[in-house]
N, CA, C and O atoms as a Maestro MAE file, in Angstrom:
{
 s_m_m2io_version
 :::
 2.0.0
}

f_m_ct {
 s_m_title
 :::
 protein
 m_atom[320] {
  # First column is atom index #
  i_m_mmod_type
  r_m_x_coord
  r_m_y_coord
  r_m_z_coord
  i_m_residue_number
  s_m_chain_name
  s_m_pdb_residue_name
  s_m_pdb_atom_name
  i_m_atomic_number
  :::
  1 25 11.447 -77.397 -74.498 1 A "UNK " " N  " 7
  2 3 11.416 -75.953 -74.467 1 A "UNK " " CA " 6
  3 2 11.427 -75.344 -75.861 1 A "UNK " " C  " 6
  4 15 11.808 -74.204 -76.128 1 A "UNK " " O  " 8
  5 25 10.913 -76.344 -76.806 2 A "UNK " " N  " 7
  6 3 10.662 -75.448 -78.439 2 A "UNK " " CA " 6
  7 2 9.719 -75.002 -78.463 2 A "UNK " " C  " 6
  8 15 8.802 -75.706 -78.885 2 A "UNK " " O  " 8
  9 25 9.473 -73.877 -78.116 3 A "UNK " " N  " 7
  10 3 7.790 -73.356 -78.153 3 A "UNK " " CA " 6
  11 2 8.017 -72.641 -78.637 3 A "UNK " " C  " 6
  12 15 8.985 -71.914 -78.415 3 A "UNK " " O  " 8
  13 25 6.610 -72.446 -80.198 4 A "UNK " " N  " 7
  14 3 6.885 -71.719 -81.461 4 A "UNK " " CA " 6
  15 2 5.993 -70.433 -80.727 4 A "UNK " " C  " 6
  16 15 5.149 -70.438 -79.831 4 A "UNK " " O  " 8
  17 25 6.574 -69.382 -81.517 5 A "UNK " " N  " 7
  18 3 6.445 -67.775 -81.559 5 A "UNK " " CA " 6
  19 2 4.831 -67.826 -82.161 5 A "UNK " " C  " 6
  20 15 4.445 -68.430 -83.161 5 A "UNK " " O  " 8
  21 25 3.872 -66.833 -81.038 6 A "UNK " " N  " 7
  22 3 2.666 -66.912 -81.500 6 A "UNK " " CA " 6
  23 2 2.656 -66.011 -82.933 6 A "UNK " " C  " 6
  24 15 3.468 -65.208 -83.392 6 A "UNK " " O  " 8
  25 25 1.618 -66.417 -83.327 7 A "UNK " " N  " 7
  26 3 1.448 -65.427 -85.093 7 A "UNK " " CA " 6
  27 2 1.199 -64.100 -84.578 7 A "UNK " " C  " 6
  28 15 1.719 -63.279 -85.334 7 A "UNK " " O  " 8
  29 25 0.548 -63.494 -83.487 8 A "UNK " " N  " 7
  30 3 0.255 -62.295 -83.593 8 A "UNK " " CA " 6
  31 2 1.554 -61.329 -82.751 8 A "UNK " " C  " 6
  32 15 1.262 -60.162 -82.486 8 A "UNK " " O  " 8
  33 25 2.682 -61.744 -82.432 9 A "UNK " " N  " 7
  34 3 4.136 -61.704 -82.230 9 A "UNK " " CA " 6
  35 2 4.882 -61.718 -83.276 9 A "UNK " " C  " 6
  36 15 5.665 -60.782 -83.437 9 A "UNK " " O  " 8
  37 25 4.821 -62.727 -84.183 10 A "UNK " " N  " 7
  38 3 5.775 -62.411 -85.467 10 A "UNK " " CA " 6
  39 2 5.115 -61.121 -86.473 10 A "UNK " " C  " 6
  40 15 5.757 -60.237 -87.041 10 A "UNK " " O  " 8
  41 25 3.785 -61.318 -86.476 11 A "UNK " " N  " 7
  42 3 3.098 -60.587 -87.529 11 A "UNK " " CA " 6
  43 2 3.740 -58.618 -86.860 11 A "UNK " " C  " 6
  44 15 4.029 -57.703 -87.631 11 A "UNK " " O  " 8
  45 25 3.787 -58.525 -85.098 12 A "UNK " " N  " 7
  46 3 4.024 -57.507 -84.911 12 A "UNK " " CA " 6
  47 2 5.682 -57.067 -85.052 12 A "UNK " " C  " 6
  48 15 5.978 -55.872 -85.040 12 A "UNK " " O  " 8
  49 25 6.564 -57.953 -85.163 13 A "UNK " " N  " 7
  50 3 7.655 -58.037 -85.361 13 A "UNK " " CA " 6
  51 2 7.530 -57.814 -86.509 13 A "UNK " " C  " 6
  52 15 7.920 -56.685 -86.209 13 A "UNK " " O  " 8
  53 25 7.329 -57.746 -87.831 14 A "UNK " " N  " 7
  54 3 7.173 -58.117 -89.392 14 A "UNK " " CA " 6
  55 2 6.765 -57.069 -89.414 14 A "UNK " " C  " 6
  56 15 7.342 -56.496 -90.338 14 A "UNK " " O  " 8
  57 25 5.578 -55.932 -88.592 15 A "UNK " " N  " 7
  58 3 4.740 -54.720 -88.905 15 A "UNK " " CA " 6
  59 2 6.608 -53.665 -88.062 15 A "UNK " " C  " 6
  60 15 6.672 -52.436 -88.071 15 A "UNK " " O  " 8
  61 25 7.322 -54.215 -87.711 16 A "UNK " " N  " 7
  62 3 7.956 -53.370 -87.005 16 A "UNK " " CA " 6
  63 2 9.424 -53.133 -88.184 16 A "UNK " " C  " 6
  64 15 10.088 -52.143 -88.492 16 A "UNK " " O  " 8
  65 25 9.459 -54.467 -88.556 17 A "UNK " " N  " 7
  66 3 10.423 -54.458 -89.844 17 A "UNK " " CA " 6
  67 2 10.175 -53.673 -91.387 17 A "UNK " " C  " 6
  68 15 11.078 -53.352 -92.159 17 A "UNK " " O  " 8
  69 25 8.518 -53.438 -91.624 18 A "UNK " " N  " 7
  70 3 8.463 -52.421 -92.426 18 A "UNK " " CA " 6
  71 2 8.379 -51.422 -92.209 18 A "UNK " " C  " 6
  72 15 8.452 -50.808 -93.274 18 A "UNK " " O  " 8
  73 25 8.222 -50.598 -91.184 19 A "UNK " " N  " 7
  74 3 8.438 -49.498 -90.298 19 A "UNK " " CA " 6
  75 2 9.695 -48.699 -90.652 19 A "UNK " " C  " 6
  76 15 9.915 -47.555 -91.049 19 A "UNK " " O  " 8
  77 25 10.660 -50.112 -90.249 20 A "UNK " " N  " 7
  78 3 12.312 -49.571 -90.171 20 A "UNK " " CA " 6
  79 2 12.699 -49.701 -92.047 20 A "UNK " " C  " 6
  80 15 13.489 -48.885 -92.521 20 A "UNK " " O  " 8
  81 25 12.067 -50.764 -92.943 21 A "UNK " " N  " 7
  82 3 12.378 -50.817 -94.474 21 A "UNK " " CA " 6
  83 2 11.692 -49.390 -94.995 21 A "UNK " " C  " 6
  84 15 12.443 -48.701 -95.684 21 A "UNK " " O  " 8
  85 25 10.531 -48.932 -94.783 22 A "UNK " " N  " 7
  86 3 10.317 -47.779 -95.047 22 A "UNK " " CA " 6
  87 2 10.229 -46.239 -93.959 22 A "UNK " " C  " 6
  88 15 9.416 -45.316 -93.895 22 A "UNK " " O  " 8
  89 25 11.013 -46.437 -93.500 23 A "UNK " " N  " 7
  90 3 11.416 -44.816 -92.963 23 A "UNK " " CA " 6
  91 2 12.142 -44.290 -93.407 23 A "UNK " " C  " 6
  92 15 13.202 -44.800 -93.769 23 A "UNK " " O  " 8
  93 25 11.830 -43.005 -93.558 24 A "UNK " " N  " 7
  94 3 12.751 -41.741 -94.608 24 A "UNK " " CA " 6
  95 2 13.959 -41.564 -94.333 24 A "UNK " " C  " 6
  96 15 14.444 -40.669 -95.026 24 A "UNK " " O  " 8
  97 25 14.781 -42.102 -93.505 25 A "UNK " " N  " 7
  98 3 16.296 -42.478 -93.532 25 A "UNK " " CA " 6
  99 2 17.076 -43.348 -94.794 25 A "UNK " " C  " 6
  100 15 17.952 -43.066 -95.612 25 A "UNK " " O  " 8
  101 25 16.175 -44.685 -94.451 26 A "UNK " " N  " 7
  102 3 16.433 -45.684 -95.188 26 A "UNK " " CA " 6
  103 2 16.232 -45.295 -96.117 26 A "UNK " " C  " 6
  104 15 17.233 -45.079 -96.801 26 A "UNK " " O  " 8
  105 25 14.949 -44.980 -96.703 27 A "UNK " " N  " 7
  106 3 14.538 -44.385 -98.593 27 A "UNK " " CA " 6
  107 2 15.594 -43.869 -98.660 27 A "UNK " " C  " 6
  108 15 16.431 -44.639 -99.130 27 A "UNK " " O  " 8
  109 25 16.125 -42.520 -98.311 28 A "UNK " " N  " 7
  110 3 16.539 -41.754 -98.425 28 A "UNK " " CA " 6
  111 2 18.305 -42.280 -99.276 28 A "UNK " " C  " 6
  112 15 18.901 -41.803 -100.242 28 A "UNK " " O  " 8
  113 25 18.633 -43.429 -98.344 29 A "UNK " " N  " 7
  114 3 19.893 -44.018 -98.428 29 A "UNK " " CA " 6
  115 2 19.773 -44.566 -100.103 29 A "UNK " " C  " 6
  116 15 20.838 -44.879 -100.635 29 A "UNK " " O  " 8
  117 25 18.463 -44.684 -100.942 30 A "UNK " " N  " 7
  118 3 18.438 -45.511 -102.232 30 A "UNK " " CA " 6
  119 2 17.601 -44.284 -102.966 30 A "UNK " " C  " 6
  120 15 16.673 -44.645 -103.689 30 A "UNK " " O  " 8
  121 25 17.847 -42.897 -102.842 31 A "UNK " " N  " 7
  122 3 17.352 -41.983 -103.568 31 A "UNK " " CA " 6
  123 2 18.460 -41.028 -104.134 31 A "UNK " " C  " 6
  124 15 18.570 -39.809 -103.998 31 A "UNK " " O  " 8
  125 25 19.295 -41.972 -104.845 32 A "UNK " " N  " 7
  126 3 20.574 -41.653 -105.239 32 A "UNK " " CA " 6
  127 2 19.719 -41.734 -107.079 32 A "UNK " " C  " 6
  128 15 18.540 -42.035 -107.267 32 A "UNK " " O  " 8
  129 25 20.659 -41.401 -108.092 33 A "UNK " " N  " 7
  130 3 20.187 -41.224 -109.281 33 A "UNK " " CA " 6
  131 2 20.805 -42.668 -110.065 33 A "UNK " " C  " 6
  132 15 20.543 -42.861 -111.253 33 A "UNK " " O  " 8
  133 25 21.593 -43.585 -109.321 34 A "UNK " " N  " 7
  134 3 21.652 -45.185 -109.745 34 A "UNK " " CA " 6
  135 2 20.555 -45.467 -110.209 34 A "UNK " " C  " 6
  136 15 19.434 -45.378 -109.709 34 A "UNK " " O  " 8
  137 25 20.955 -45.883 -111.379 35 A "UNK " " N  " 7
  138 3 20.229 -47.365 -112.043 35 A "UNK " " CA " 6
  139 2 20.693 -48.786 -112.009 35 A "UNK " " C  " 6
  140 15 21.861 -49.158 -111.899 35 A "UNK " " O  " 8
  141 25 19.678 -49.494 -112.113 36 A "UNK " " N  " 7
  142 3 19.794 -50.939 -112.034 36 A "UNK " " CA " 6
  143 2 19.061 -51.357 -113.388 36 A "UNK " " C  " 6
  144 15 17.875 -51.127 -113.629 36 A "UNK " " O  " 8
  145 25 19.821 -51.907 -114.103 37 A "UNK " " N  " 7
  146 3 18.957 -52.503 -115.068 37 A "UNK " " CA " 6
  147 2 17.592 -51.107 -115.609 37 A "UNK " " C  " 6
  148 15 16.364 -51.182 -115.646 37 A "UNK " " O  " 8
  149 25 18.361 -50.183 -115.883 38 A "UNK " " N  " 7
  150 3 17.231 -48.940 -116.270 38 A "UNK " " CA " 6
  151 2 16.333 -48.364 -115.154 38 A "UNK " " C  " 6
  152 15 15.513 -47.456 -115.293 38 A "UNK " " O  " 8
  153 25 16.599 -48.987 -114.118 39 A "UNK " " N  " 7
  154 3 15.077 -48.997 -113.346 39 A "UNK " " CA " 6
  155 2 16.110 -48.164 -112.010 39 A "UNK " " C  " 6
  156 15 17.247 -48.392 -111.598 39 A "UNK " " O  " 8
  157 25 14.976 -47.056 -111.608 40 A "UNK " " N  " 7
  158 3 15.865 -46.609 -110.144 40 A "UNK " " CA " 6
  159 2 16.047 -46.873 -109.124 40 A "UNK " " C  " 6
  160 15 14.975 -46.992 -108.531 40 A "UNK " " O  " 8
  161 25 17.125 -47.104 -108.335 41 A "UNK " " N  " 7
  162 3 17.363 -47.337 -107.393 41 A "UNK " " CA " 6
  163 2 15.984 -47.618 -106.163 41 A "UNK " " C  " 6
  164 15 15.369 -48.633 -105.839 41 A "UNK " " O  " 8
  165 25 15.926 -46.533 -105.833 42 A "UNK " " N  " 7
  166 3 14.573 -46.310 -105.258 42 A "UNK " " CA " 6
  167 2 13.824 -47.351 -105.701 42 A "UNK " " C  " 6
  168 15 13.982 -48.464 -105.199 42 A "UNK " " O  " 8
  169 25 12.933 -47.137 -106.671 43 A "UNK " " N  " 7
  170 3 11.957 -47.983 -107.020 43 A "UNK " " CA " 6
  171 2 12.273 -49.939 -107.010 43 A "UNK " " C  " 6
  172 15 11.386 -50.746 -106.733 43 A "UNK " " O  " 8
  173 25 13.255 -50.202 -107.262 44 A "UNK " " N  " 7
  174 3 13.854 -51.239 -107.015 44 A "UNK " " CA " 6
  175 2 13.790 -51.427 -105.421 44 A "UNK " " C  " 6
  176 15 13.458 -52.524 -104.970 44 A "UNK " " O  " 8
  177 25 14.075 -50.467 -104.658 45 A "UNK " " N  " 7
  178 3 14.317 -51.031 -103.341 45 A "UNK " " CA " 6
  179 2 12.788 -51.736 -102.815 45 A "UNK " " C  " 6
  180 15 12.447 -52.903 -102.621 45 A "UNK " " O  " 8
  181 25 11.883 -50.073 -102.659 46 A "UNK " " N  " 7
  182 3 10.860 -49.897 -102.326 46 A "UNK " " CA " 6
  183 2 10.269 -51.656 -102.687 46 A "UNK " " C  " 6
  184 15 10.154 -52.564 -101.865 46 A "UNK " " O  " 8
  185 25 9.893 -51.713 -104.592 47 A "UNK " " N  " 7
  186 3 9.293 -53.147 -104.758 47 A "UNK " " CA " 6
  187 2 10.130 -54.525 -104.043 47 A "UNK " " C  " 6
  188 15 9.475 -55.522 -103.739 47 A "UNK " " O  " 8
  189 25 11.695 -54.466 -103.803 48 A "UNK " " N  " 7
  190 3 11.733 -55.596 -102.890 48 A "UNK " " CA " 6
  191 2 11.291 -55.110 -101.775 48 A "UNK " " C  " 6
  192 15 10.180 -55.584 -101.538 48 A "UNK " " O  " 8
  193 25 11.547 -54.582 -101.193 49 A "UNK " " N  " 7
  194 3 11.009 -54.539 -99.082 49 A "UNK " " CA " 6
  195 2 9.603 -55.092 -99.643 49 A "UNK " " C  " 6
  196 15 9.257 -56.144 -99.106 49 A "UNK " " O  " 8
  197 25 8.819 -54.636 -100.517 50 A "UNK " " N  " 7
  198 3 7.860 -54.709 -100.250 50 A "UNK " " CA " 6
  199 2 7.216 -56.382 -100.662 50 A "UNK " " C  " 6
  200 15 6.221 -56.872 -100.128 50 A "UNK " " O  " 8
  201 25 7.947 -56.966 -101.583 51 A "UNK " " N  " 7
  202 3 7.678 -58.756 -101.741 51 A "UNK " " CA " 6
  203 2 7.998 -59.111 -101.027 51 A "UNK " " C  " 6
  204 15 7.235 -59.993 -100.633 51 A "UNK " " O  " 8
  205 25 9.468 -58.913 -99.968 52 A "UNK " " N  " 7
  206 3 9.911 -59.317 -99.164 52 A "UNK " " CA " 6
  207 2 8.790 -59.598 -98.067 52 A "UNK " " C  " 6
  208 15 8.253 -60.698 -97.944 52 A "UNK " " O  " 8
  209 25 8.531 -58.615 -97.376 53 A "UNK " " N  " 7
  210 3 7.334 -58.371 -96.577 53 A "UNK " " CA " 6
  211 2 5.788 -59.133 -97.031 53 A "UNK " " C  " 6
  212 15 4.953 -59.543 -96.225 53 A "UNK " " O  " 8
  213 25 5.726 -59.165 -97.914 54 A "UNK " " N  " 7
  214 3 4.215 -60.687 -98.489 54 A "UNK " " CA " 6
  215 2 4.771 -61.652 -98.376 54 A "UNK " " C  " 6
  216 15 4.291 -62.577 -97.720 54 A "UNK " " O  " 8
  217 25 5.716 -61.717 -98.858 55 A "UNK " " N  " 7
  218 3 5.990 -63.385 -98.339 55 A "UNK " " CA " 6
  219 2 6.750 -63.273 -97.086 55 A "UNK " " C  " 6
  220 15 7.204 -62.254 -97.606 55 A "UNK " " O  " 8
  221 25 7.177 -63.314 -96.244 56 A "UNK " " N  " 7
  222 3 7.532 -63.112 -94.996 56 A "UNK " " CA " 6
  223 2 5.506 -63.111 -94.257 56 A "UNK " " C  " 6
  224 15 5.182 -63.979 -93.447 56 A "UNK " " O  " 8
  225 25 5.089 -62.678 -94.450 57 A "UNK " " N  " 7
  226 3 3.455 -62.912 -94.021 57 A "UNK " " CA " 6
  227 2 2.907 -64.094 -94.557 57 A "UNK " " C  " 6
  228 15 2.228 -64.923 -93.951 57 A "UNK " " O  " 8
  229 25 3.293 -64.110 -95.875 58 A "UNK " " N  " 7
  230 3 2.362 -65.209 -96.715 58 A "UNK " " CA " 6
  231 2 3.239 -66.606 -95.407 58 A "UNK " " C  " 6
  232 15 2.487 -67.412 -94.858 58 A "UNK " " O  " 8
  233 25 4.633 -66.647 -95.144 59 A "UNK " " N  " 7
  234 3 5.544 -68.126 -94.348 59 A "UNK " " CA " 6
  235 2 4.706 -67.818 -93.112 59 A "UNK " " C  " 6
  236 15 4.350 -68.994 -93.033 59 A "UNK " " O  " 8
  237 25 4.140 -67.301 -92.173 60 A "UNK " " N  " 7
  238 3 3.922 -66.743 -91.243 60 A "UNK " " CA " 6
  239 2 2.602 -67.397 -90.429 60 A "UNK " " C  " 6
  240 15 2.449 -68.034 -89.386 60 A "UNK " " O  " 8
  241 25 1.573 -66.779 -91.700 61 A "UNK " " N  " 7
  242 3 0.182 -67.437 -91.915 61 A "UNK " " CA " 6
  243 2 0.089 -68.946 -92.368 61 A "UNK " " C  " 6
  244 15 -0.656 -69.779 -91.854 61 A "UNK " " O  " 8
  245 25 0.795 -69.123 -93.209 62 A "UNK " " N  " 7
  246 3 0.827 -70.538 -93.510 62 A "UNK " " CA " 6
  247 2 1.152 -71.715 -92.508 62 A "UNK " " C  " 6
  248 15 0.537 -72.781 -92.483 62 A "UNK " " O  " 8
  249 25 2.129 -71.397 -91.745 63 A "UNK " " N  " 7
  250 3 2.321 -72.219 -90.430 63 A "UNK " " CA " 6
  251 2 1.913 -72.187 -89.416 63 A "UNK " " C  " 6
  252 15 2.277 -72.936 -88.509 63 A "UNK " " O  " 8
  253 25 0.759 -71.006 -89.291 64 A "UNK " " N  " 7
  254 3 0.131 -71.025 -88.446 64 A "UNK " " CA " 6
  255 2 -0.889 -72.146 -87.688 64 A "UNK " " C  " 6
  256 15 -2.032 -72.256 -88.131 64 A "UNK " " O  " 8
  257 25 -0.581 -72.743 -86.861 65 A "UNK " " N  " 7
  258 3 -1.726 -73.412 -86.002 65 A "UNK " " CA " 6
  259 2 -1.077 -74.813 -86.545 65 A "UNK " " C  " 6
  260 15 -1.960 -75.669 -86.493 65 A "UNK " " O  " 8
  261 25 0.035 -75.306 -87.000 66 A "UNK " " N  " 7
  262 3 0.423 -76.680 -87.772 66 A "UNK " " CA " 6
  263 2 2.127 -77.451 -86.961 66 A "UNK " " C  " 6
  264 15 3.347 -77.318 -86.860 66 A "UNK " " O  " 8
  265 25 1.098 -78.151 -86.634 67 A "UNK " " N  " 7
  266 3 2.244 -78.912 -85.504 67 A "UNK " " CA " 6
  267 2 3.358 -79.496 -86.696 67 A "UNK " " C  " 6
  268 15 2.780 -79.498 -87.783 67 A "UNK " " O  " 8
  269 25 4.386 -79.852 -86.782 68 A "UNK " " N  " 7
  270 3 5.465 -80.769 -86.903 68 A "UNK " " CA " 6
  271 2 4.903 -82.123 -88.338 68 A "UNK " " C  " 6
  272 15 5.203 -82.214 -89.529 68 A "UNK " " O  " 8
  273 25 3.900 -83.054 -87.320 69 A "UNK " " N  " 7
  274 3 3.451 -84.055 -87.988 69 A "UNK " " CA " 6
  275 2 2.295 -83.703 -88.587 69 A "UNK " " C  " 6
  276 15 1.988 -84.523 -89.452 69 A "UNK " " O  " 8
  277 25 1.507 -82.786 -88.471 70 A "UNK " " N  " 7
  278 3 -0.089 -82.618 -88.948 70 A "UNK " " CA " 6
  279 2 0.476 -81.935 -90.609 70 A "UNK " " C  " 6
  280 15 1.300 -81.091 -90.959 70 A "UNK " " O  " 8
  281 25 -0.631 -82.976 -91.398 71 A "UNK " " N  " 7
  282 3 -0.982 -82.928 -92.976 71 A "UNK " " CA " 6
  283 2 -2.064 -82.305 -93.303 71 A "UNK " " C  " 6
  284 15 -3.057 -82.662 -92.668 71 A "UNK " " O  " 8
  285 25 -2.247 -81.323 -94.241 72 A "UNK " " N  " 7
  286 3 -3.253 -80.641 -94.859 72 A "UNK " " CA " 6
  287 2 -4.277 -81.560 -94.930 72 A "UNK " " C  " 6
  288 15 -4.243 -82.787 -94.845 72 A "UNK " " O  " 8
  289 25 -5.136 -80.842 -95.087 73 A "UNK " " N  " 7
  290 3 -6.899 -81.539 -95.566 73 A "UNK " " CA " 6
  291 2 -7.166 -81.100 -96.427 73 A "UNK " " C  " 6
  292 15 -7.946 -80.149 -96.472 73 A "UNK " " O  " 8
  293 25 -6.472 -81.772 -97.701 74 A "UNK " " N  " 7
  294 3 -7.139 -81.015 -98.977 74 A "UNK " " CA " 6
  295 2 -8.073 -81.924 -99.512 74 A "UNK " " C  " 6
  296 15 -7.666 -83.086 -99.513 74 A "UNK " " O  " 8
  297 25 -9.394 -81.715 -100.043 75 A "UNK " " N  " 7
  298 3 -10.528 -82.500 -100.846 75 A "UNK " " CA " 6
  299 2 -11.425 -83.244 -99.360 75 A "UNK " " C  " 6
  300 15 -12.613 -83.557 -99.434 75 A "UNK " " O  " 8
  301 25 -10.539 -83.438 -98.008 76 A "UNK " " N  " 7
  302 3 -11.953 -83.934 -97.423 76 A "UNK " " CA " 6
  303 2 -12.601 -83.388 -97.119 76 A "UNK " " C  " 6
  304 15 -12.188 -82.329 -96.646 76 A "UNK " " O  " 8
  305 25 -14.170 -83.620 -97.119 77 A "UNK " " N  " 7
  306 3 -15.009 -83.210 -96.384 77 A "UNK " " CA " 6
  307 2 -15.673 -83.795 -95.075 77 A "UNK " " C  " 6
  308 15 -15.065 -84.610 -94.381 77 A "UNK " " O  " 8
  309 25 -17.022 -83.321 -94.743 78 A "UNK " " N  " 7
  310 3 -17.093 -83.604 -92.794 78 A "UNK " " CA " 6
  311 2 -17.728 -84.566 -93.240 78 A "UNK " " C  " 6
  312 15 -18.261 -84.889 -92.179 78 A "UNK " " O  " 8
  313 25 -18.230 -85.537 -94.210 79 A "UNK " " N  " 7
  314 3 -19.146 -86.626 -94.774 79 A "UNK " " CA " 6
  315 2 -18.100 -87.908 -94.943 79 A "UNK " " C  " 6
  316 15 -18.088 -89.111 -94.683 79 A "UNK " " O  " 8
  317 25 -17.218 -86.893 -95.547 80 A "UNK " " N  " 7
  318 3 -16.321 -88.405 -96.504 80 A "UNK " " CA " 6
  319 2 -15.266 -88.477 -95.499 80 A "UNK " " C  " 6
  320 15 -14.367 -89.311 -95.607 80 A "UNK " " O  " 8
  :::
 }
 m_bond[319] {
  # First column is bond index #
  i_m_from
  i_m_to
  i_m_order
  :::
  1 1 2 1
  2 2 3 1
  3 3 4 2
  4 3 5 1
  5 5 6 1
  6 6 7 1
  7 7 8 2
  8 7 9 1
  9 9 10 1
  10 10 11 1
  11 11 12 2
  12 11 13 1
  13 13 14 1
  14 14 15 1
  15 15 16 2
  16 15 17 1
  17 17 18 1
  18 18 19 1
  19 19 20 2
  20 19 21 1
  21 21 22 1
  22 22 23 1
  23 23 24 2
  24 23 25 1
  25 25 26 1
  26 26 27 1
  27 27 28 2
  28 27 29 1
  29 29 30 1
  30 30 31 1
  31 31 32 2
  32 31 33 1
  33 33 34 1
  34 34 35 1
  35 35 36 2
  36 35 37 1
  37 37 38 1
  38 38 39 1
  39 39 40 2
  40 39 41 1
  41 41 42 1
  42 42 43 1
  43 43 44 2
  44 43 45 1
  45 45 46 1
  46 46 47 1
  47 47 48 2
  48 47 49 1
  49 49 50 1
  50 50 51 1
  51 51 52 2
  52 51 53 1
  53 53 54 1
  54 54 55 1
  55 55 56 2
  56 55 57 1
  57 57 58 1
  58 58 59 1
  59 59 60 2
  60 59 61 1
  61 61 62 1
  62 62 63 1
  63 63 64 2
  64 63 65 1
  65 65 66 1
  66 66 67 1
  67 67 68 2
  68 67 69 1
  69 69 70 1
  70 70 71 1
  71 71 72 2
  72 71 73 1
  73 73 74 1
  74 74 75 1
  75 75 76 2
  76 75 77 1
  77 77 78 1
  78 78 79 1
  79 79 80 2
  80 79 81 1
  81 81 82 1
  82 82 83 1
  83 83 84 2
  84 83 85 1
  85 85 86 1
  86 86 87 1
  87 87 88 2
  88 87 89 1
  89 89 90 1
  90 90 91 1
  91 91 92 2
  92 91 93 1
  93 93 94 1
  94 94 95 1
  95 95 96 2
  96 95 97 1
  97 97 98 1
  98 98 99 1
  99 99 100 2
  100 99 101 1
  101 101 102 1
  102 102 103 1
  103 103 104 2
  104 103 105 1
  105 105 106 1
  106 106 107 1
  107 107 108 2
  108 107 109 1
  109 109 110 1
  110 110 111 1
  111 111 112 2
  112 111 113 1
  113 113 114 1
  114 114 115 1
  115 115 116 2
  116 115 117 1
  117 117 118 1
  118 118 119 1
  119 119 120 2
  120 119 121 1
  121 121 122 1
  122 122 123 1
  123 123 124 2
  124 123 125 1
  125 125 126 1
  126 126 127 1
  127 127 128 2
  128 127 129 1
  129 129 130 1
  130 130 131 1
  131 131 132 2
  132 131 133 1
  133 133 134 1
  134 134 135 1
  135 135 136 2
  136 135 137 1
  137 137 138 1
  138 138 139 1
  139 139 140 2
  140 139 141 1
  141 141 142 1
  142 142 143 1
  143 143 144 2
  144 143 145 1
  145 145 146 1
  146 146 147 1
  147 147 148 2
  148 147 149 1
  149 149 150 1
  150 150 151 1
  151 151 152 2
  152 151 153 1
  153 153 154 1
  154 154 155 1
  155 155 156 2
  156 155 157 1
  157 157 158 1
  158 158 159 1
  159 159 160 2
  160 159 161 1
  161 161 162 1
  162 162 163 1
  163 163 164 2
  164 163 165 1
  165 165 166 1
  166 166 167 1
  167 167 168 2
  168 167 169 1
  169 169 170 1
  170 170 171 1
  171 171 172 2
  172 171 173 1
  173 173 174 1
  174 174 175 1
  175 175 176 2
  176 175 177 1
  177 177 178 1
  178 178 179 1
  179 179 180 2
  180 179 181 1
  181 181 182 1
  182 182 183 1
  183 183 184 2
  184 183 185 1
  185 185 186 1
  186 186 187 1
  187 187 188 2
  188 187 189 1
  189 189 190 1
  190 190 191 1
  191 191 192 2
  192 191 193 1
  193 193 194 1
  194 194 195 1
  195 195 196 2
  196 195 197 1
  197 197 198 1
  198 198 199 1
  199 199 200 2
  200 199 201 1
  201 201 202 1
  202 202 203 1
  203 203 204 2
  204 203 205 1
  205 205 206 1
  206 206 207 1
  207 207 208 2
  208 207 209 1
  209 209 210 1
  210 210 211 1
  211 211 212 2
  212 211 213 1
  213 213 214 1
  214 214 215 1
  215 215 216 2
  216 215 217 1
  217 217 218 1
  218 218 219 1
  219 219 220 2
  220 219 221 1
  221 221 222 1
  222 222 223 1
  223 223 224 2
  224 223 225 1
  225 225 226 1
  226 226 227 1
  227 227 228 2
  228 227 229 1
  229 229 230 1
  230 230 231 1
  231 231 232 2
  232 231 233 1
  233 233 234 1
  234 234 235 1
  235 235 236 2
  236 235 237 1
  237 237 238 1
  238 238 239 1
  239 239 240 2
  240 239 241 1
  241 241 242 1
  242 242 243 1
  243 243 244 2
  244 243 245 1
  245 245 246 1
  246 246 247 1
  247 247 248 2
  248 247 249 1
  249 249 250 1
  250 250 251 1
  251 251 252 2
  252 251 253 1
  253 253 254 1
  254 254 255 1
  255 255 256 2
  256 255 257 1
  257 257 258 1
  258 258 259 1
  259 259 260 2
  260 259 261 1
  261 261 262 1
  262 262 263 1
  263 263 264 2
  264 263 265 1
  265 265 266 1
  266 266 267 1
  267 267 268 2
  268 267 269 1
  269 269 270 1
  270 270 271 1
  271 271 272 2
  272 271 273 1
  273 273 274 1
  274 274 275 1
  275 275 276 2
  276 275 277 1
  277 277 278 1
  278 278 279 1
  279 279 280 2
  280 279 281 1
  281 281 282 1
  282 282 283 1
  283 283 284 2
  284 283 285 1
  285 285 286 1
  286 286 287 1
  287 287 288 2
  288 287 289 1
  289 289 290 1
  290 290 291 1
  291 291 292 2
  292 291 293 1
  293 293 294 1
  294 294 295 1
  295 295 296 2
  296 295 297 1
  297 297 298 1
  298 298 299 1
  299 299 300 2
  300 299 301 1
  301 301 302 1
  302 302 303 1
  303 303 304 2
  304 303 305 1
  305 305 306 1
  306 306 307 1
  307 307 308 2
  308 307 309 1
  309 309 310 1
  310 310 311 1
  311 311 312 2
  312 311 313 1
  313 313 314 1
  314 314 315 1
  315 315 316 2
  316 315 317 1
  317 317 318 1
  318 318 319 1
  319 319 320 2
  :::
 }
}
């Protein structure tokens, strides 16, 4: 009963999590006049949610369609 989560289920789960990282509540909560290391609050947040969210897609896509035991095919071709 391990049956993996289809990609177009996580990907809508993931479209639902930046939804909730950027709604004007949340901003709102890091639009204080803090700095971090010079840099504002805000803008700090905004650029993590937002790496967060590429790679969270980039793990997503990558495992897509790849059983357990199956190894990349890097360099073969349909000849060799």
């Amino acid at each position: 009963m391990n049956q993996r989560r289809p990609v177009s289920e996580s990907l809508l789960a993931l479209f639902a999590l930046g939804v909730l990282l950027f709604n004007p509540p949340m901003l709102l909560l890091f639009g204080v006049d803090a700095t971090l290391f010079g840099f504002p609050a805000l803008y700090l947040y905004i650029f993590a949610s937002w790496a967060l969210l590429i790679a969270l897609v980039a793990m997503i896509v990558n495992r897509r369609g790849r059983s357990p035991g199956m190894r990349p095919r890097i360099g073969r071709t349909r000849d060799g």
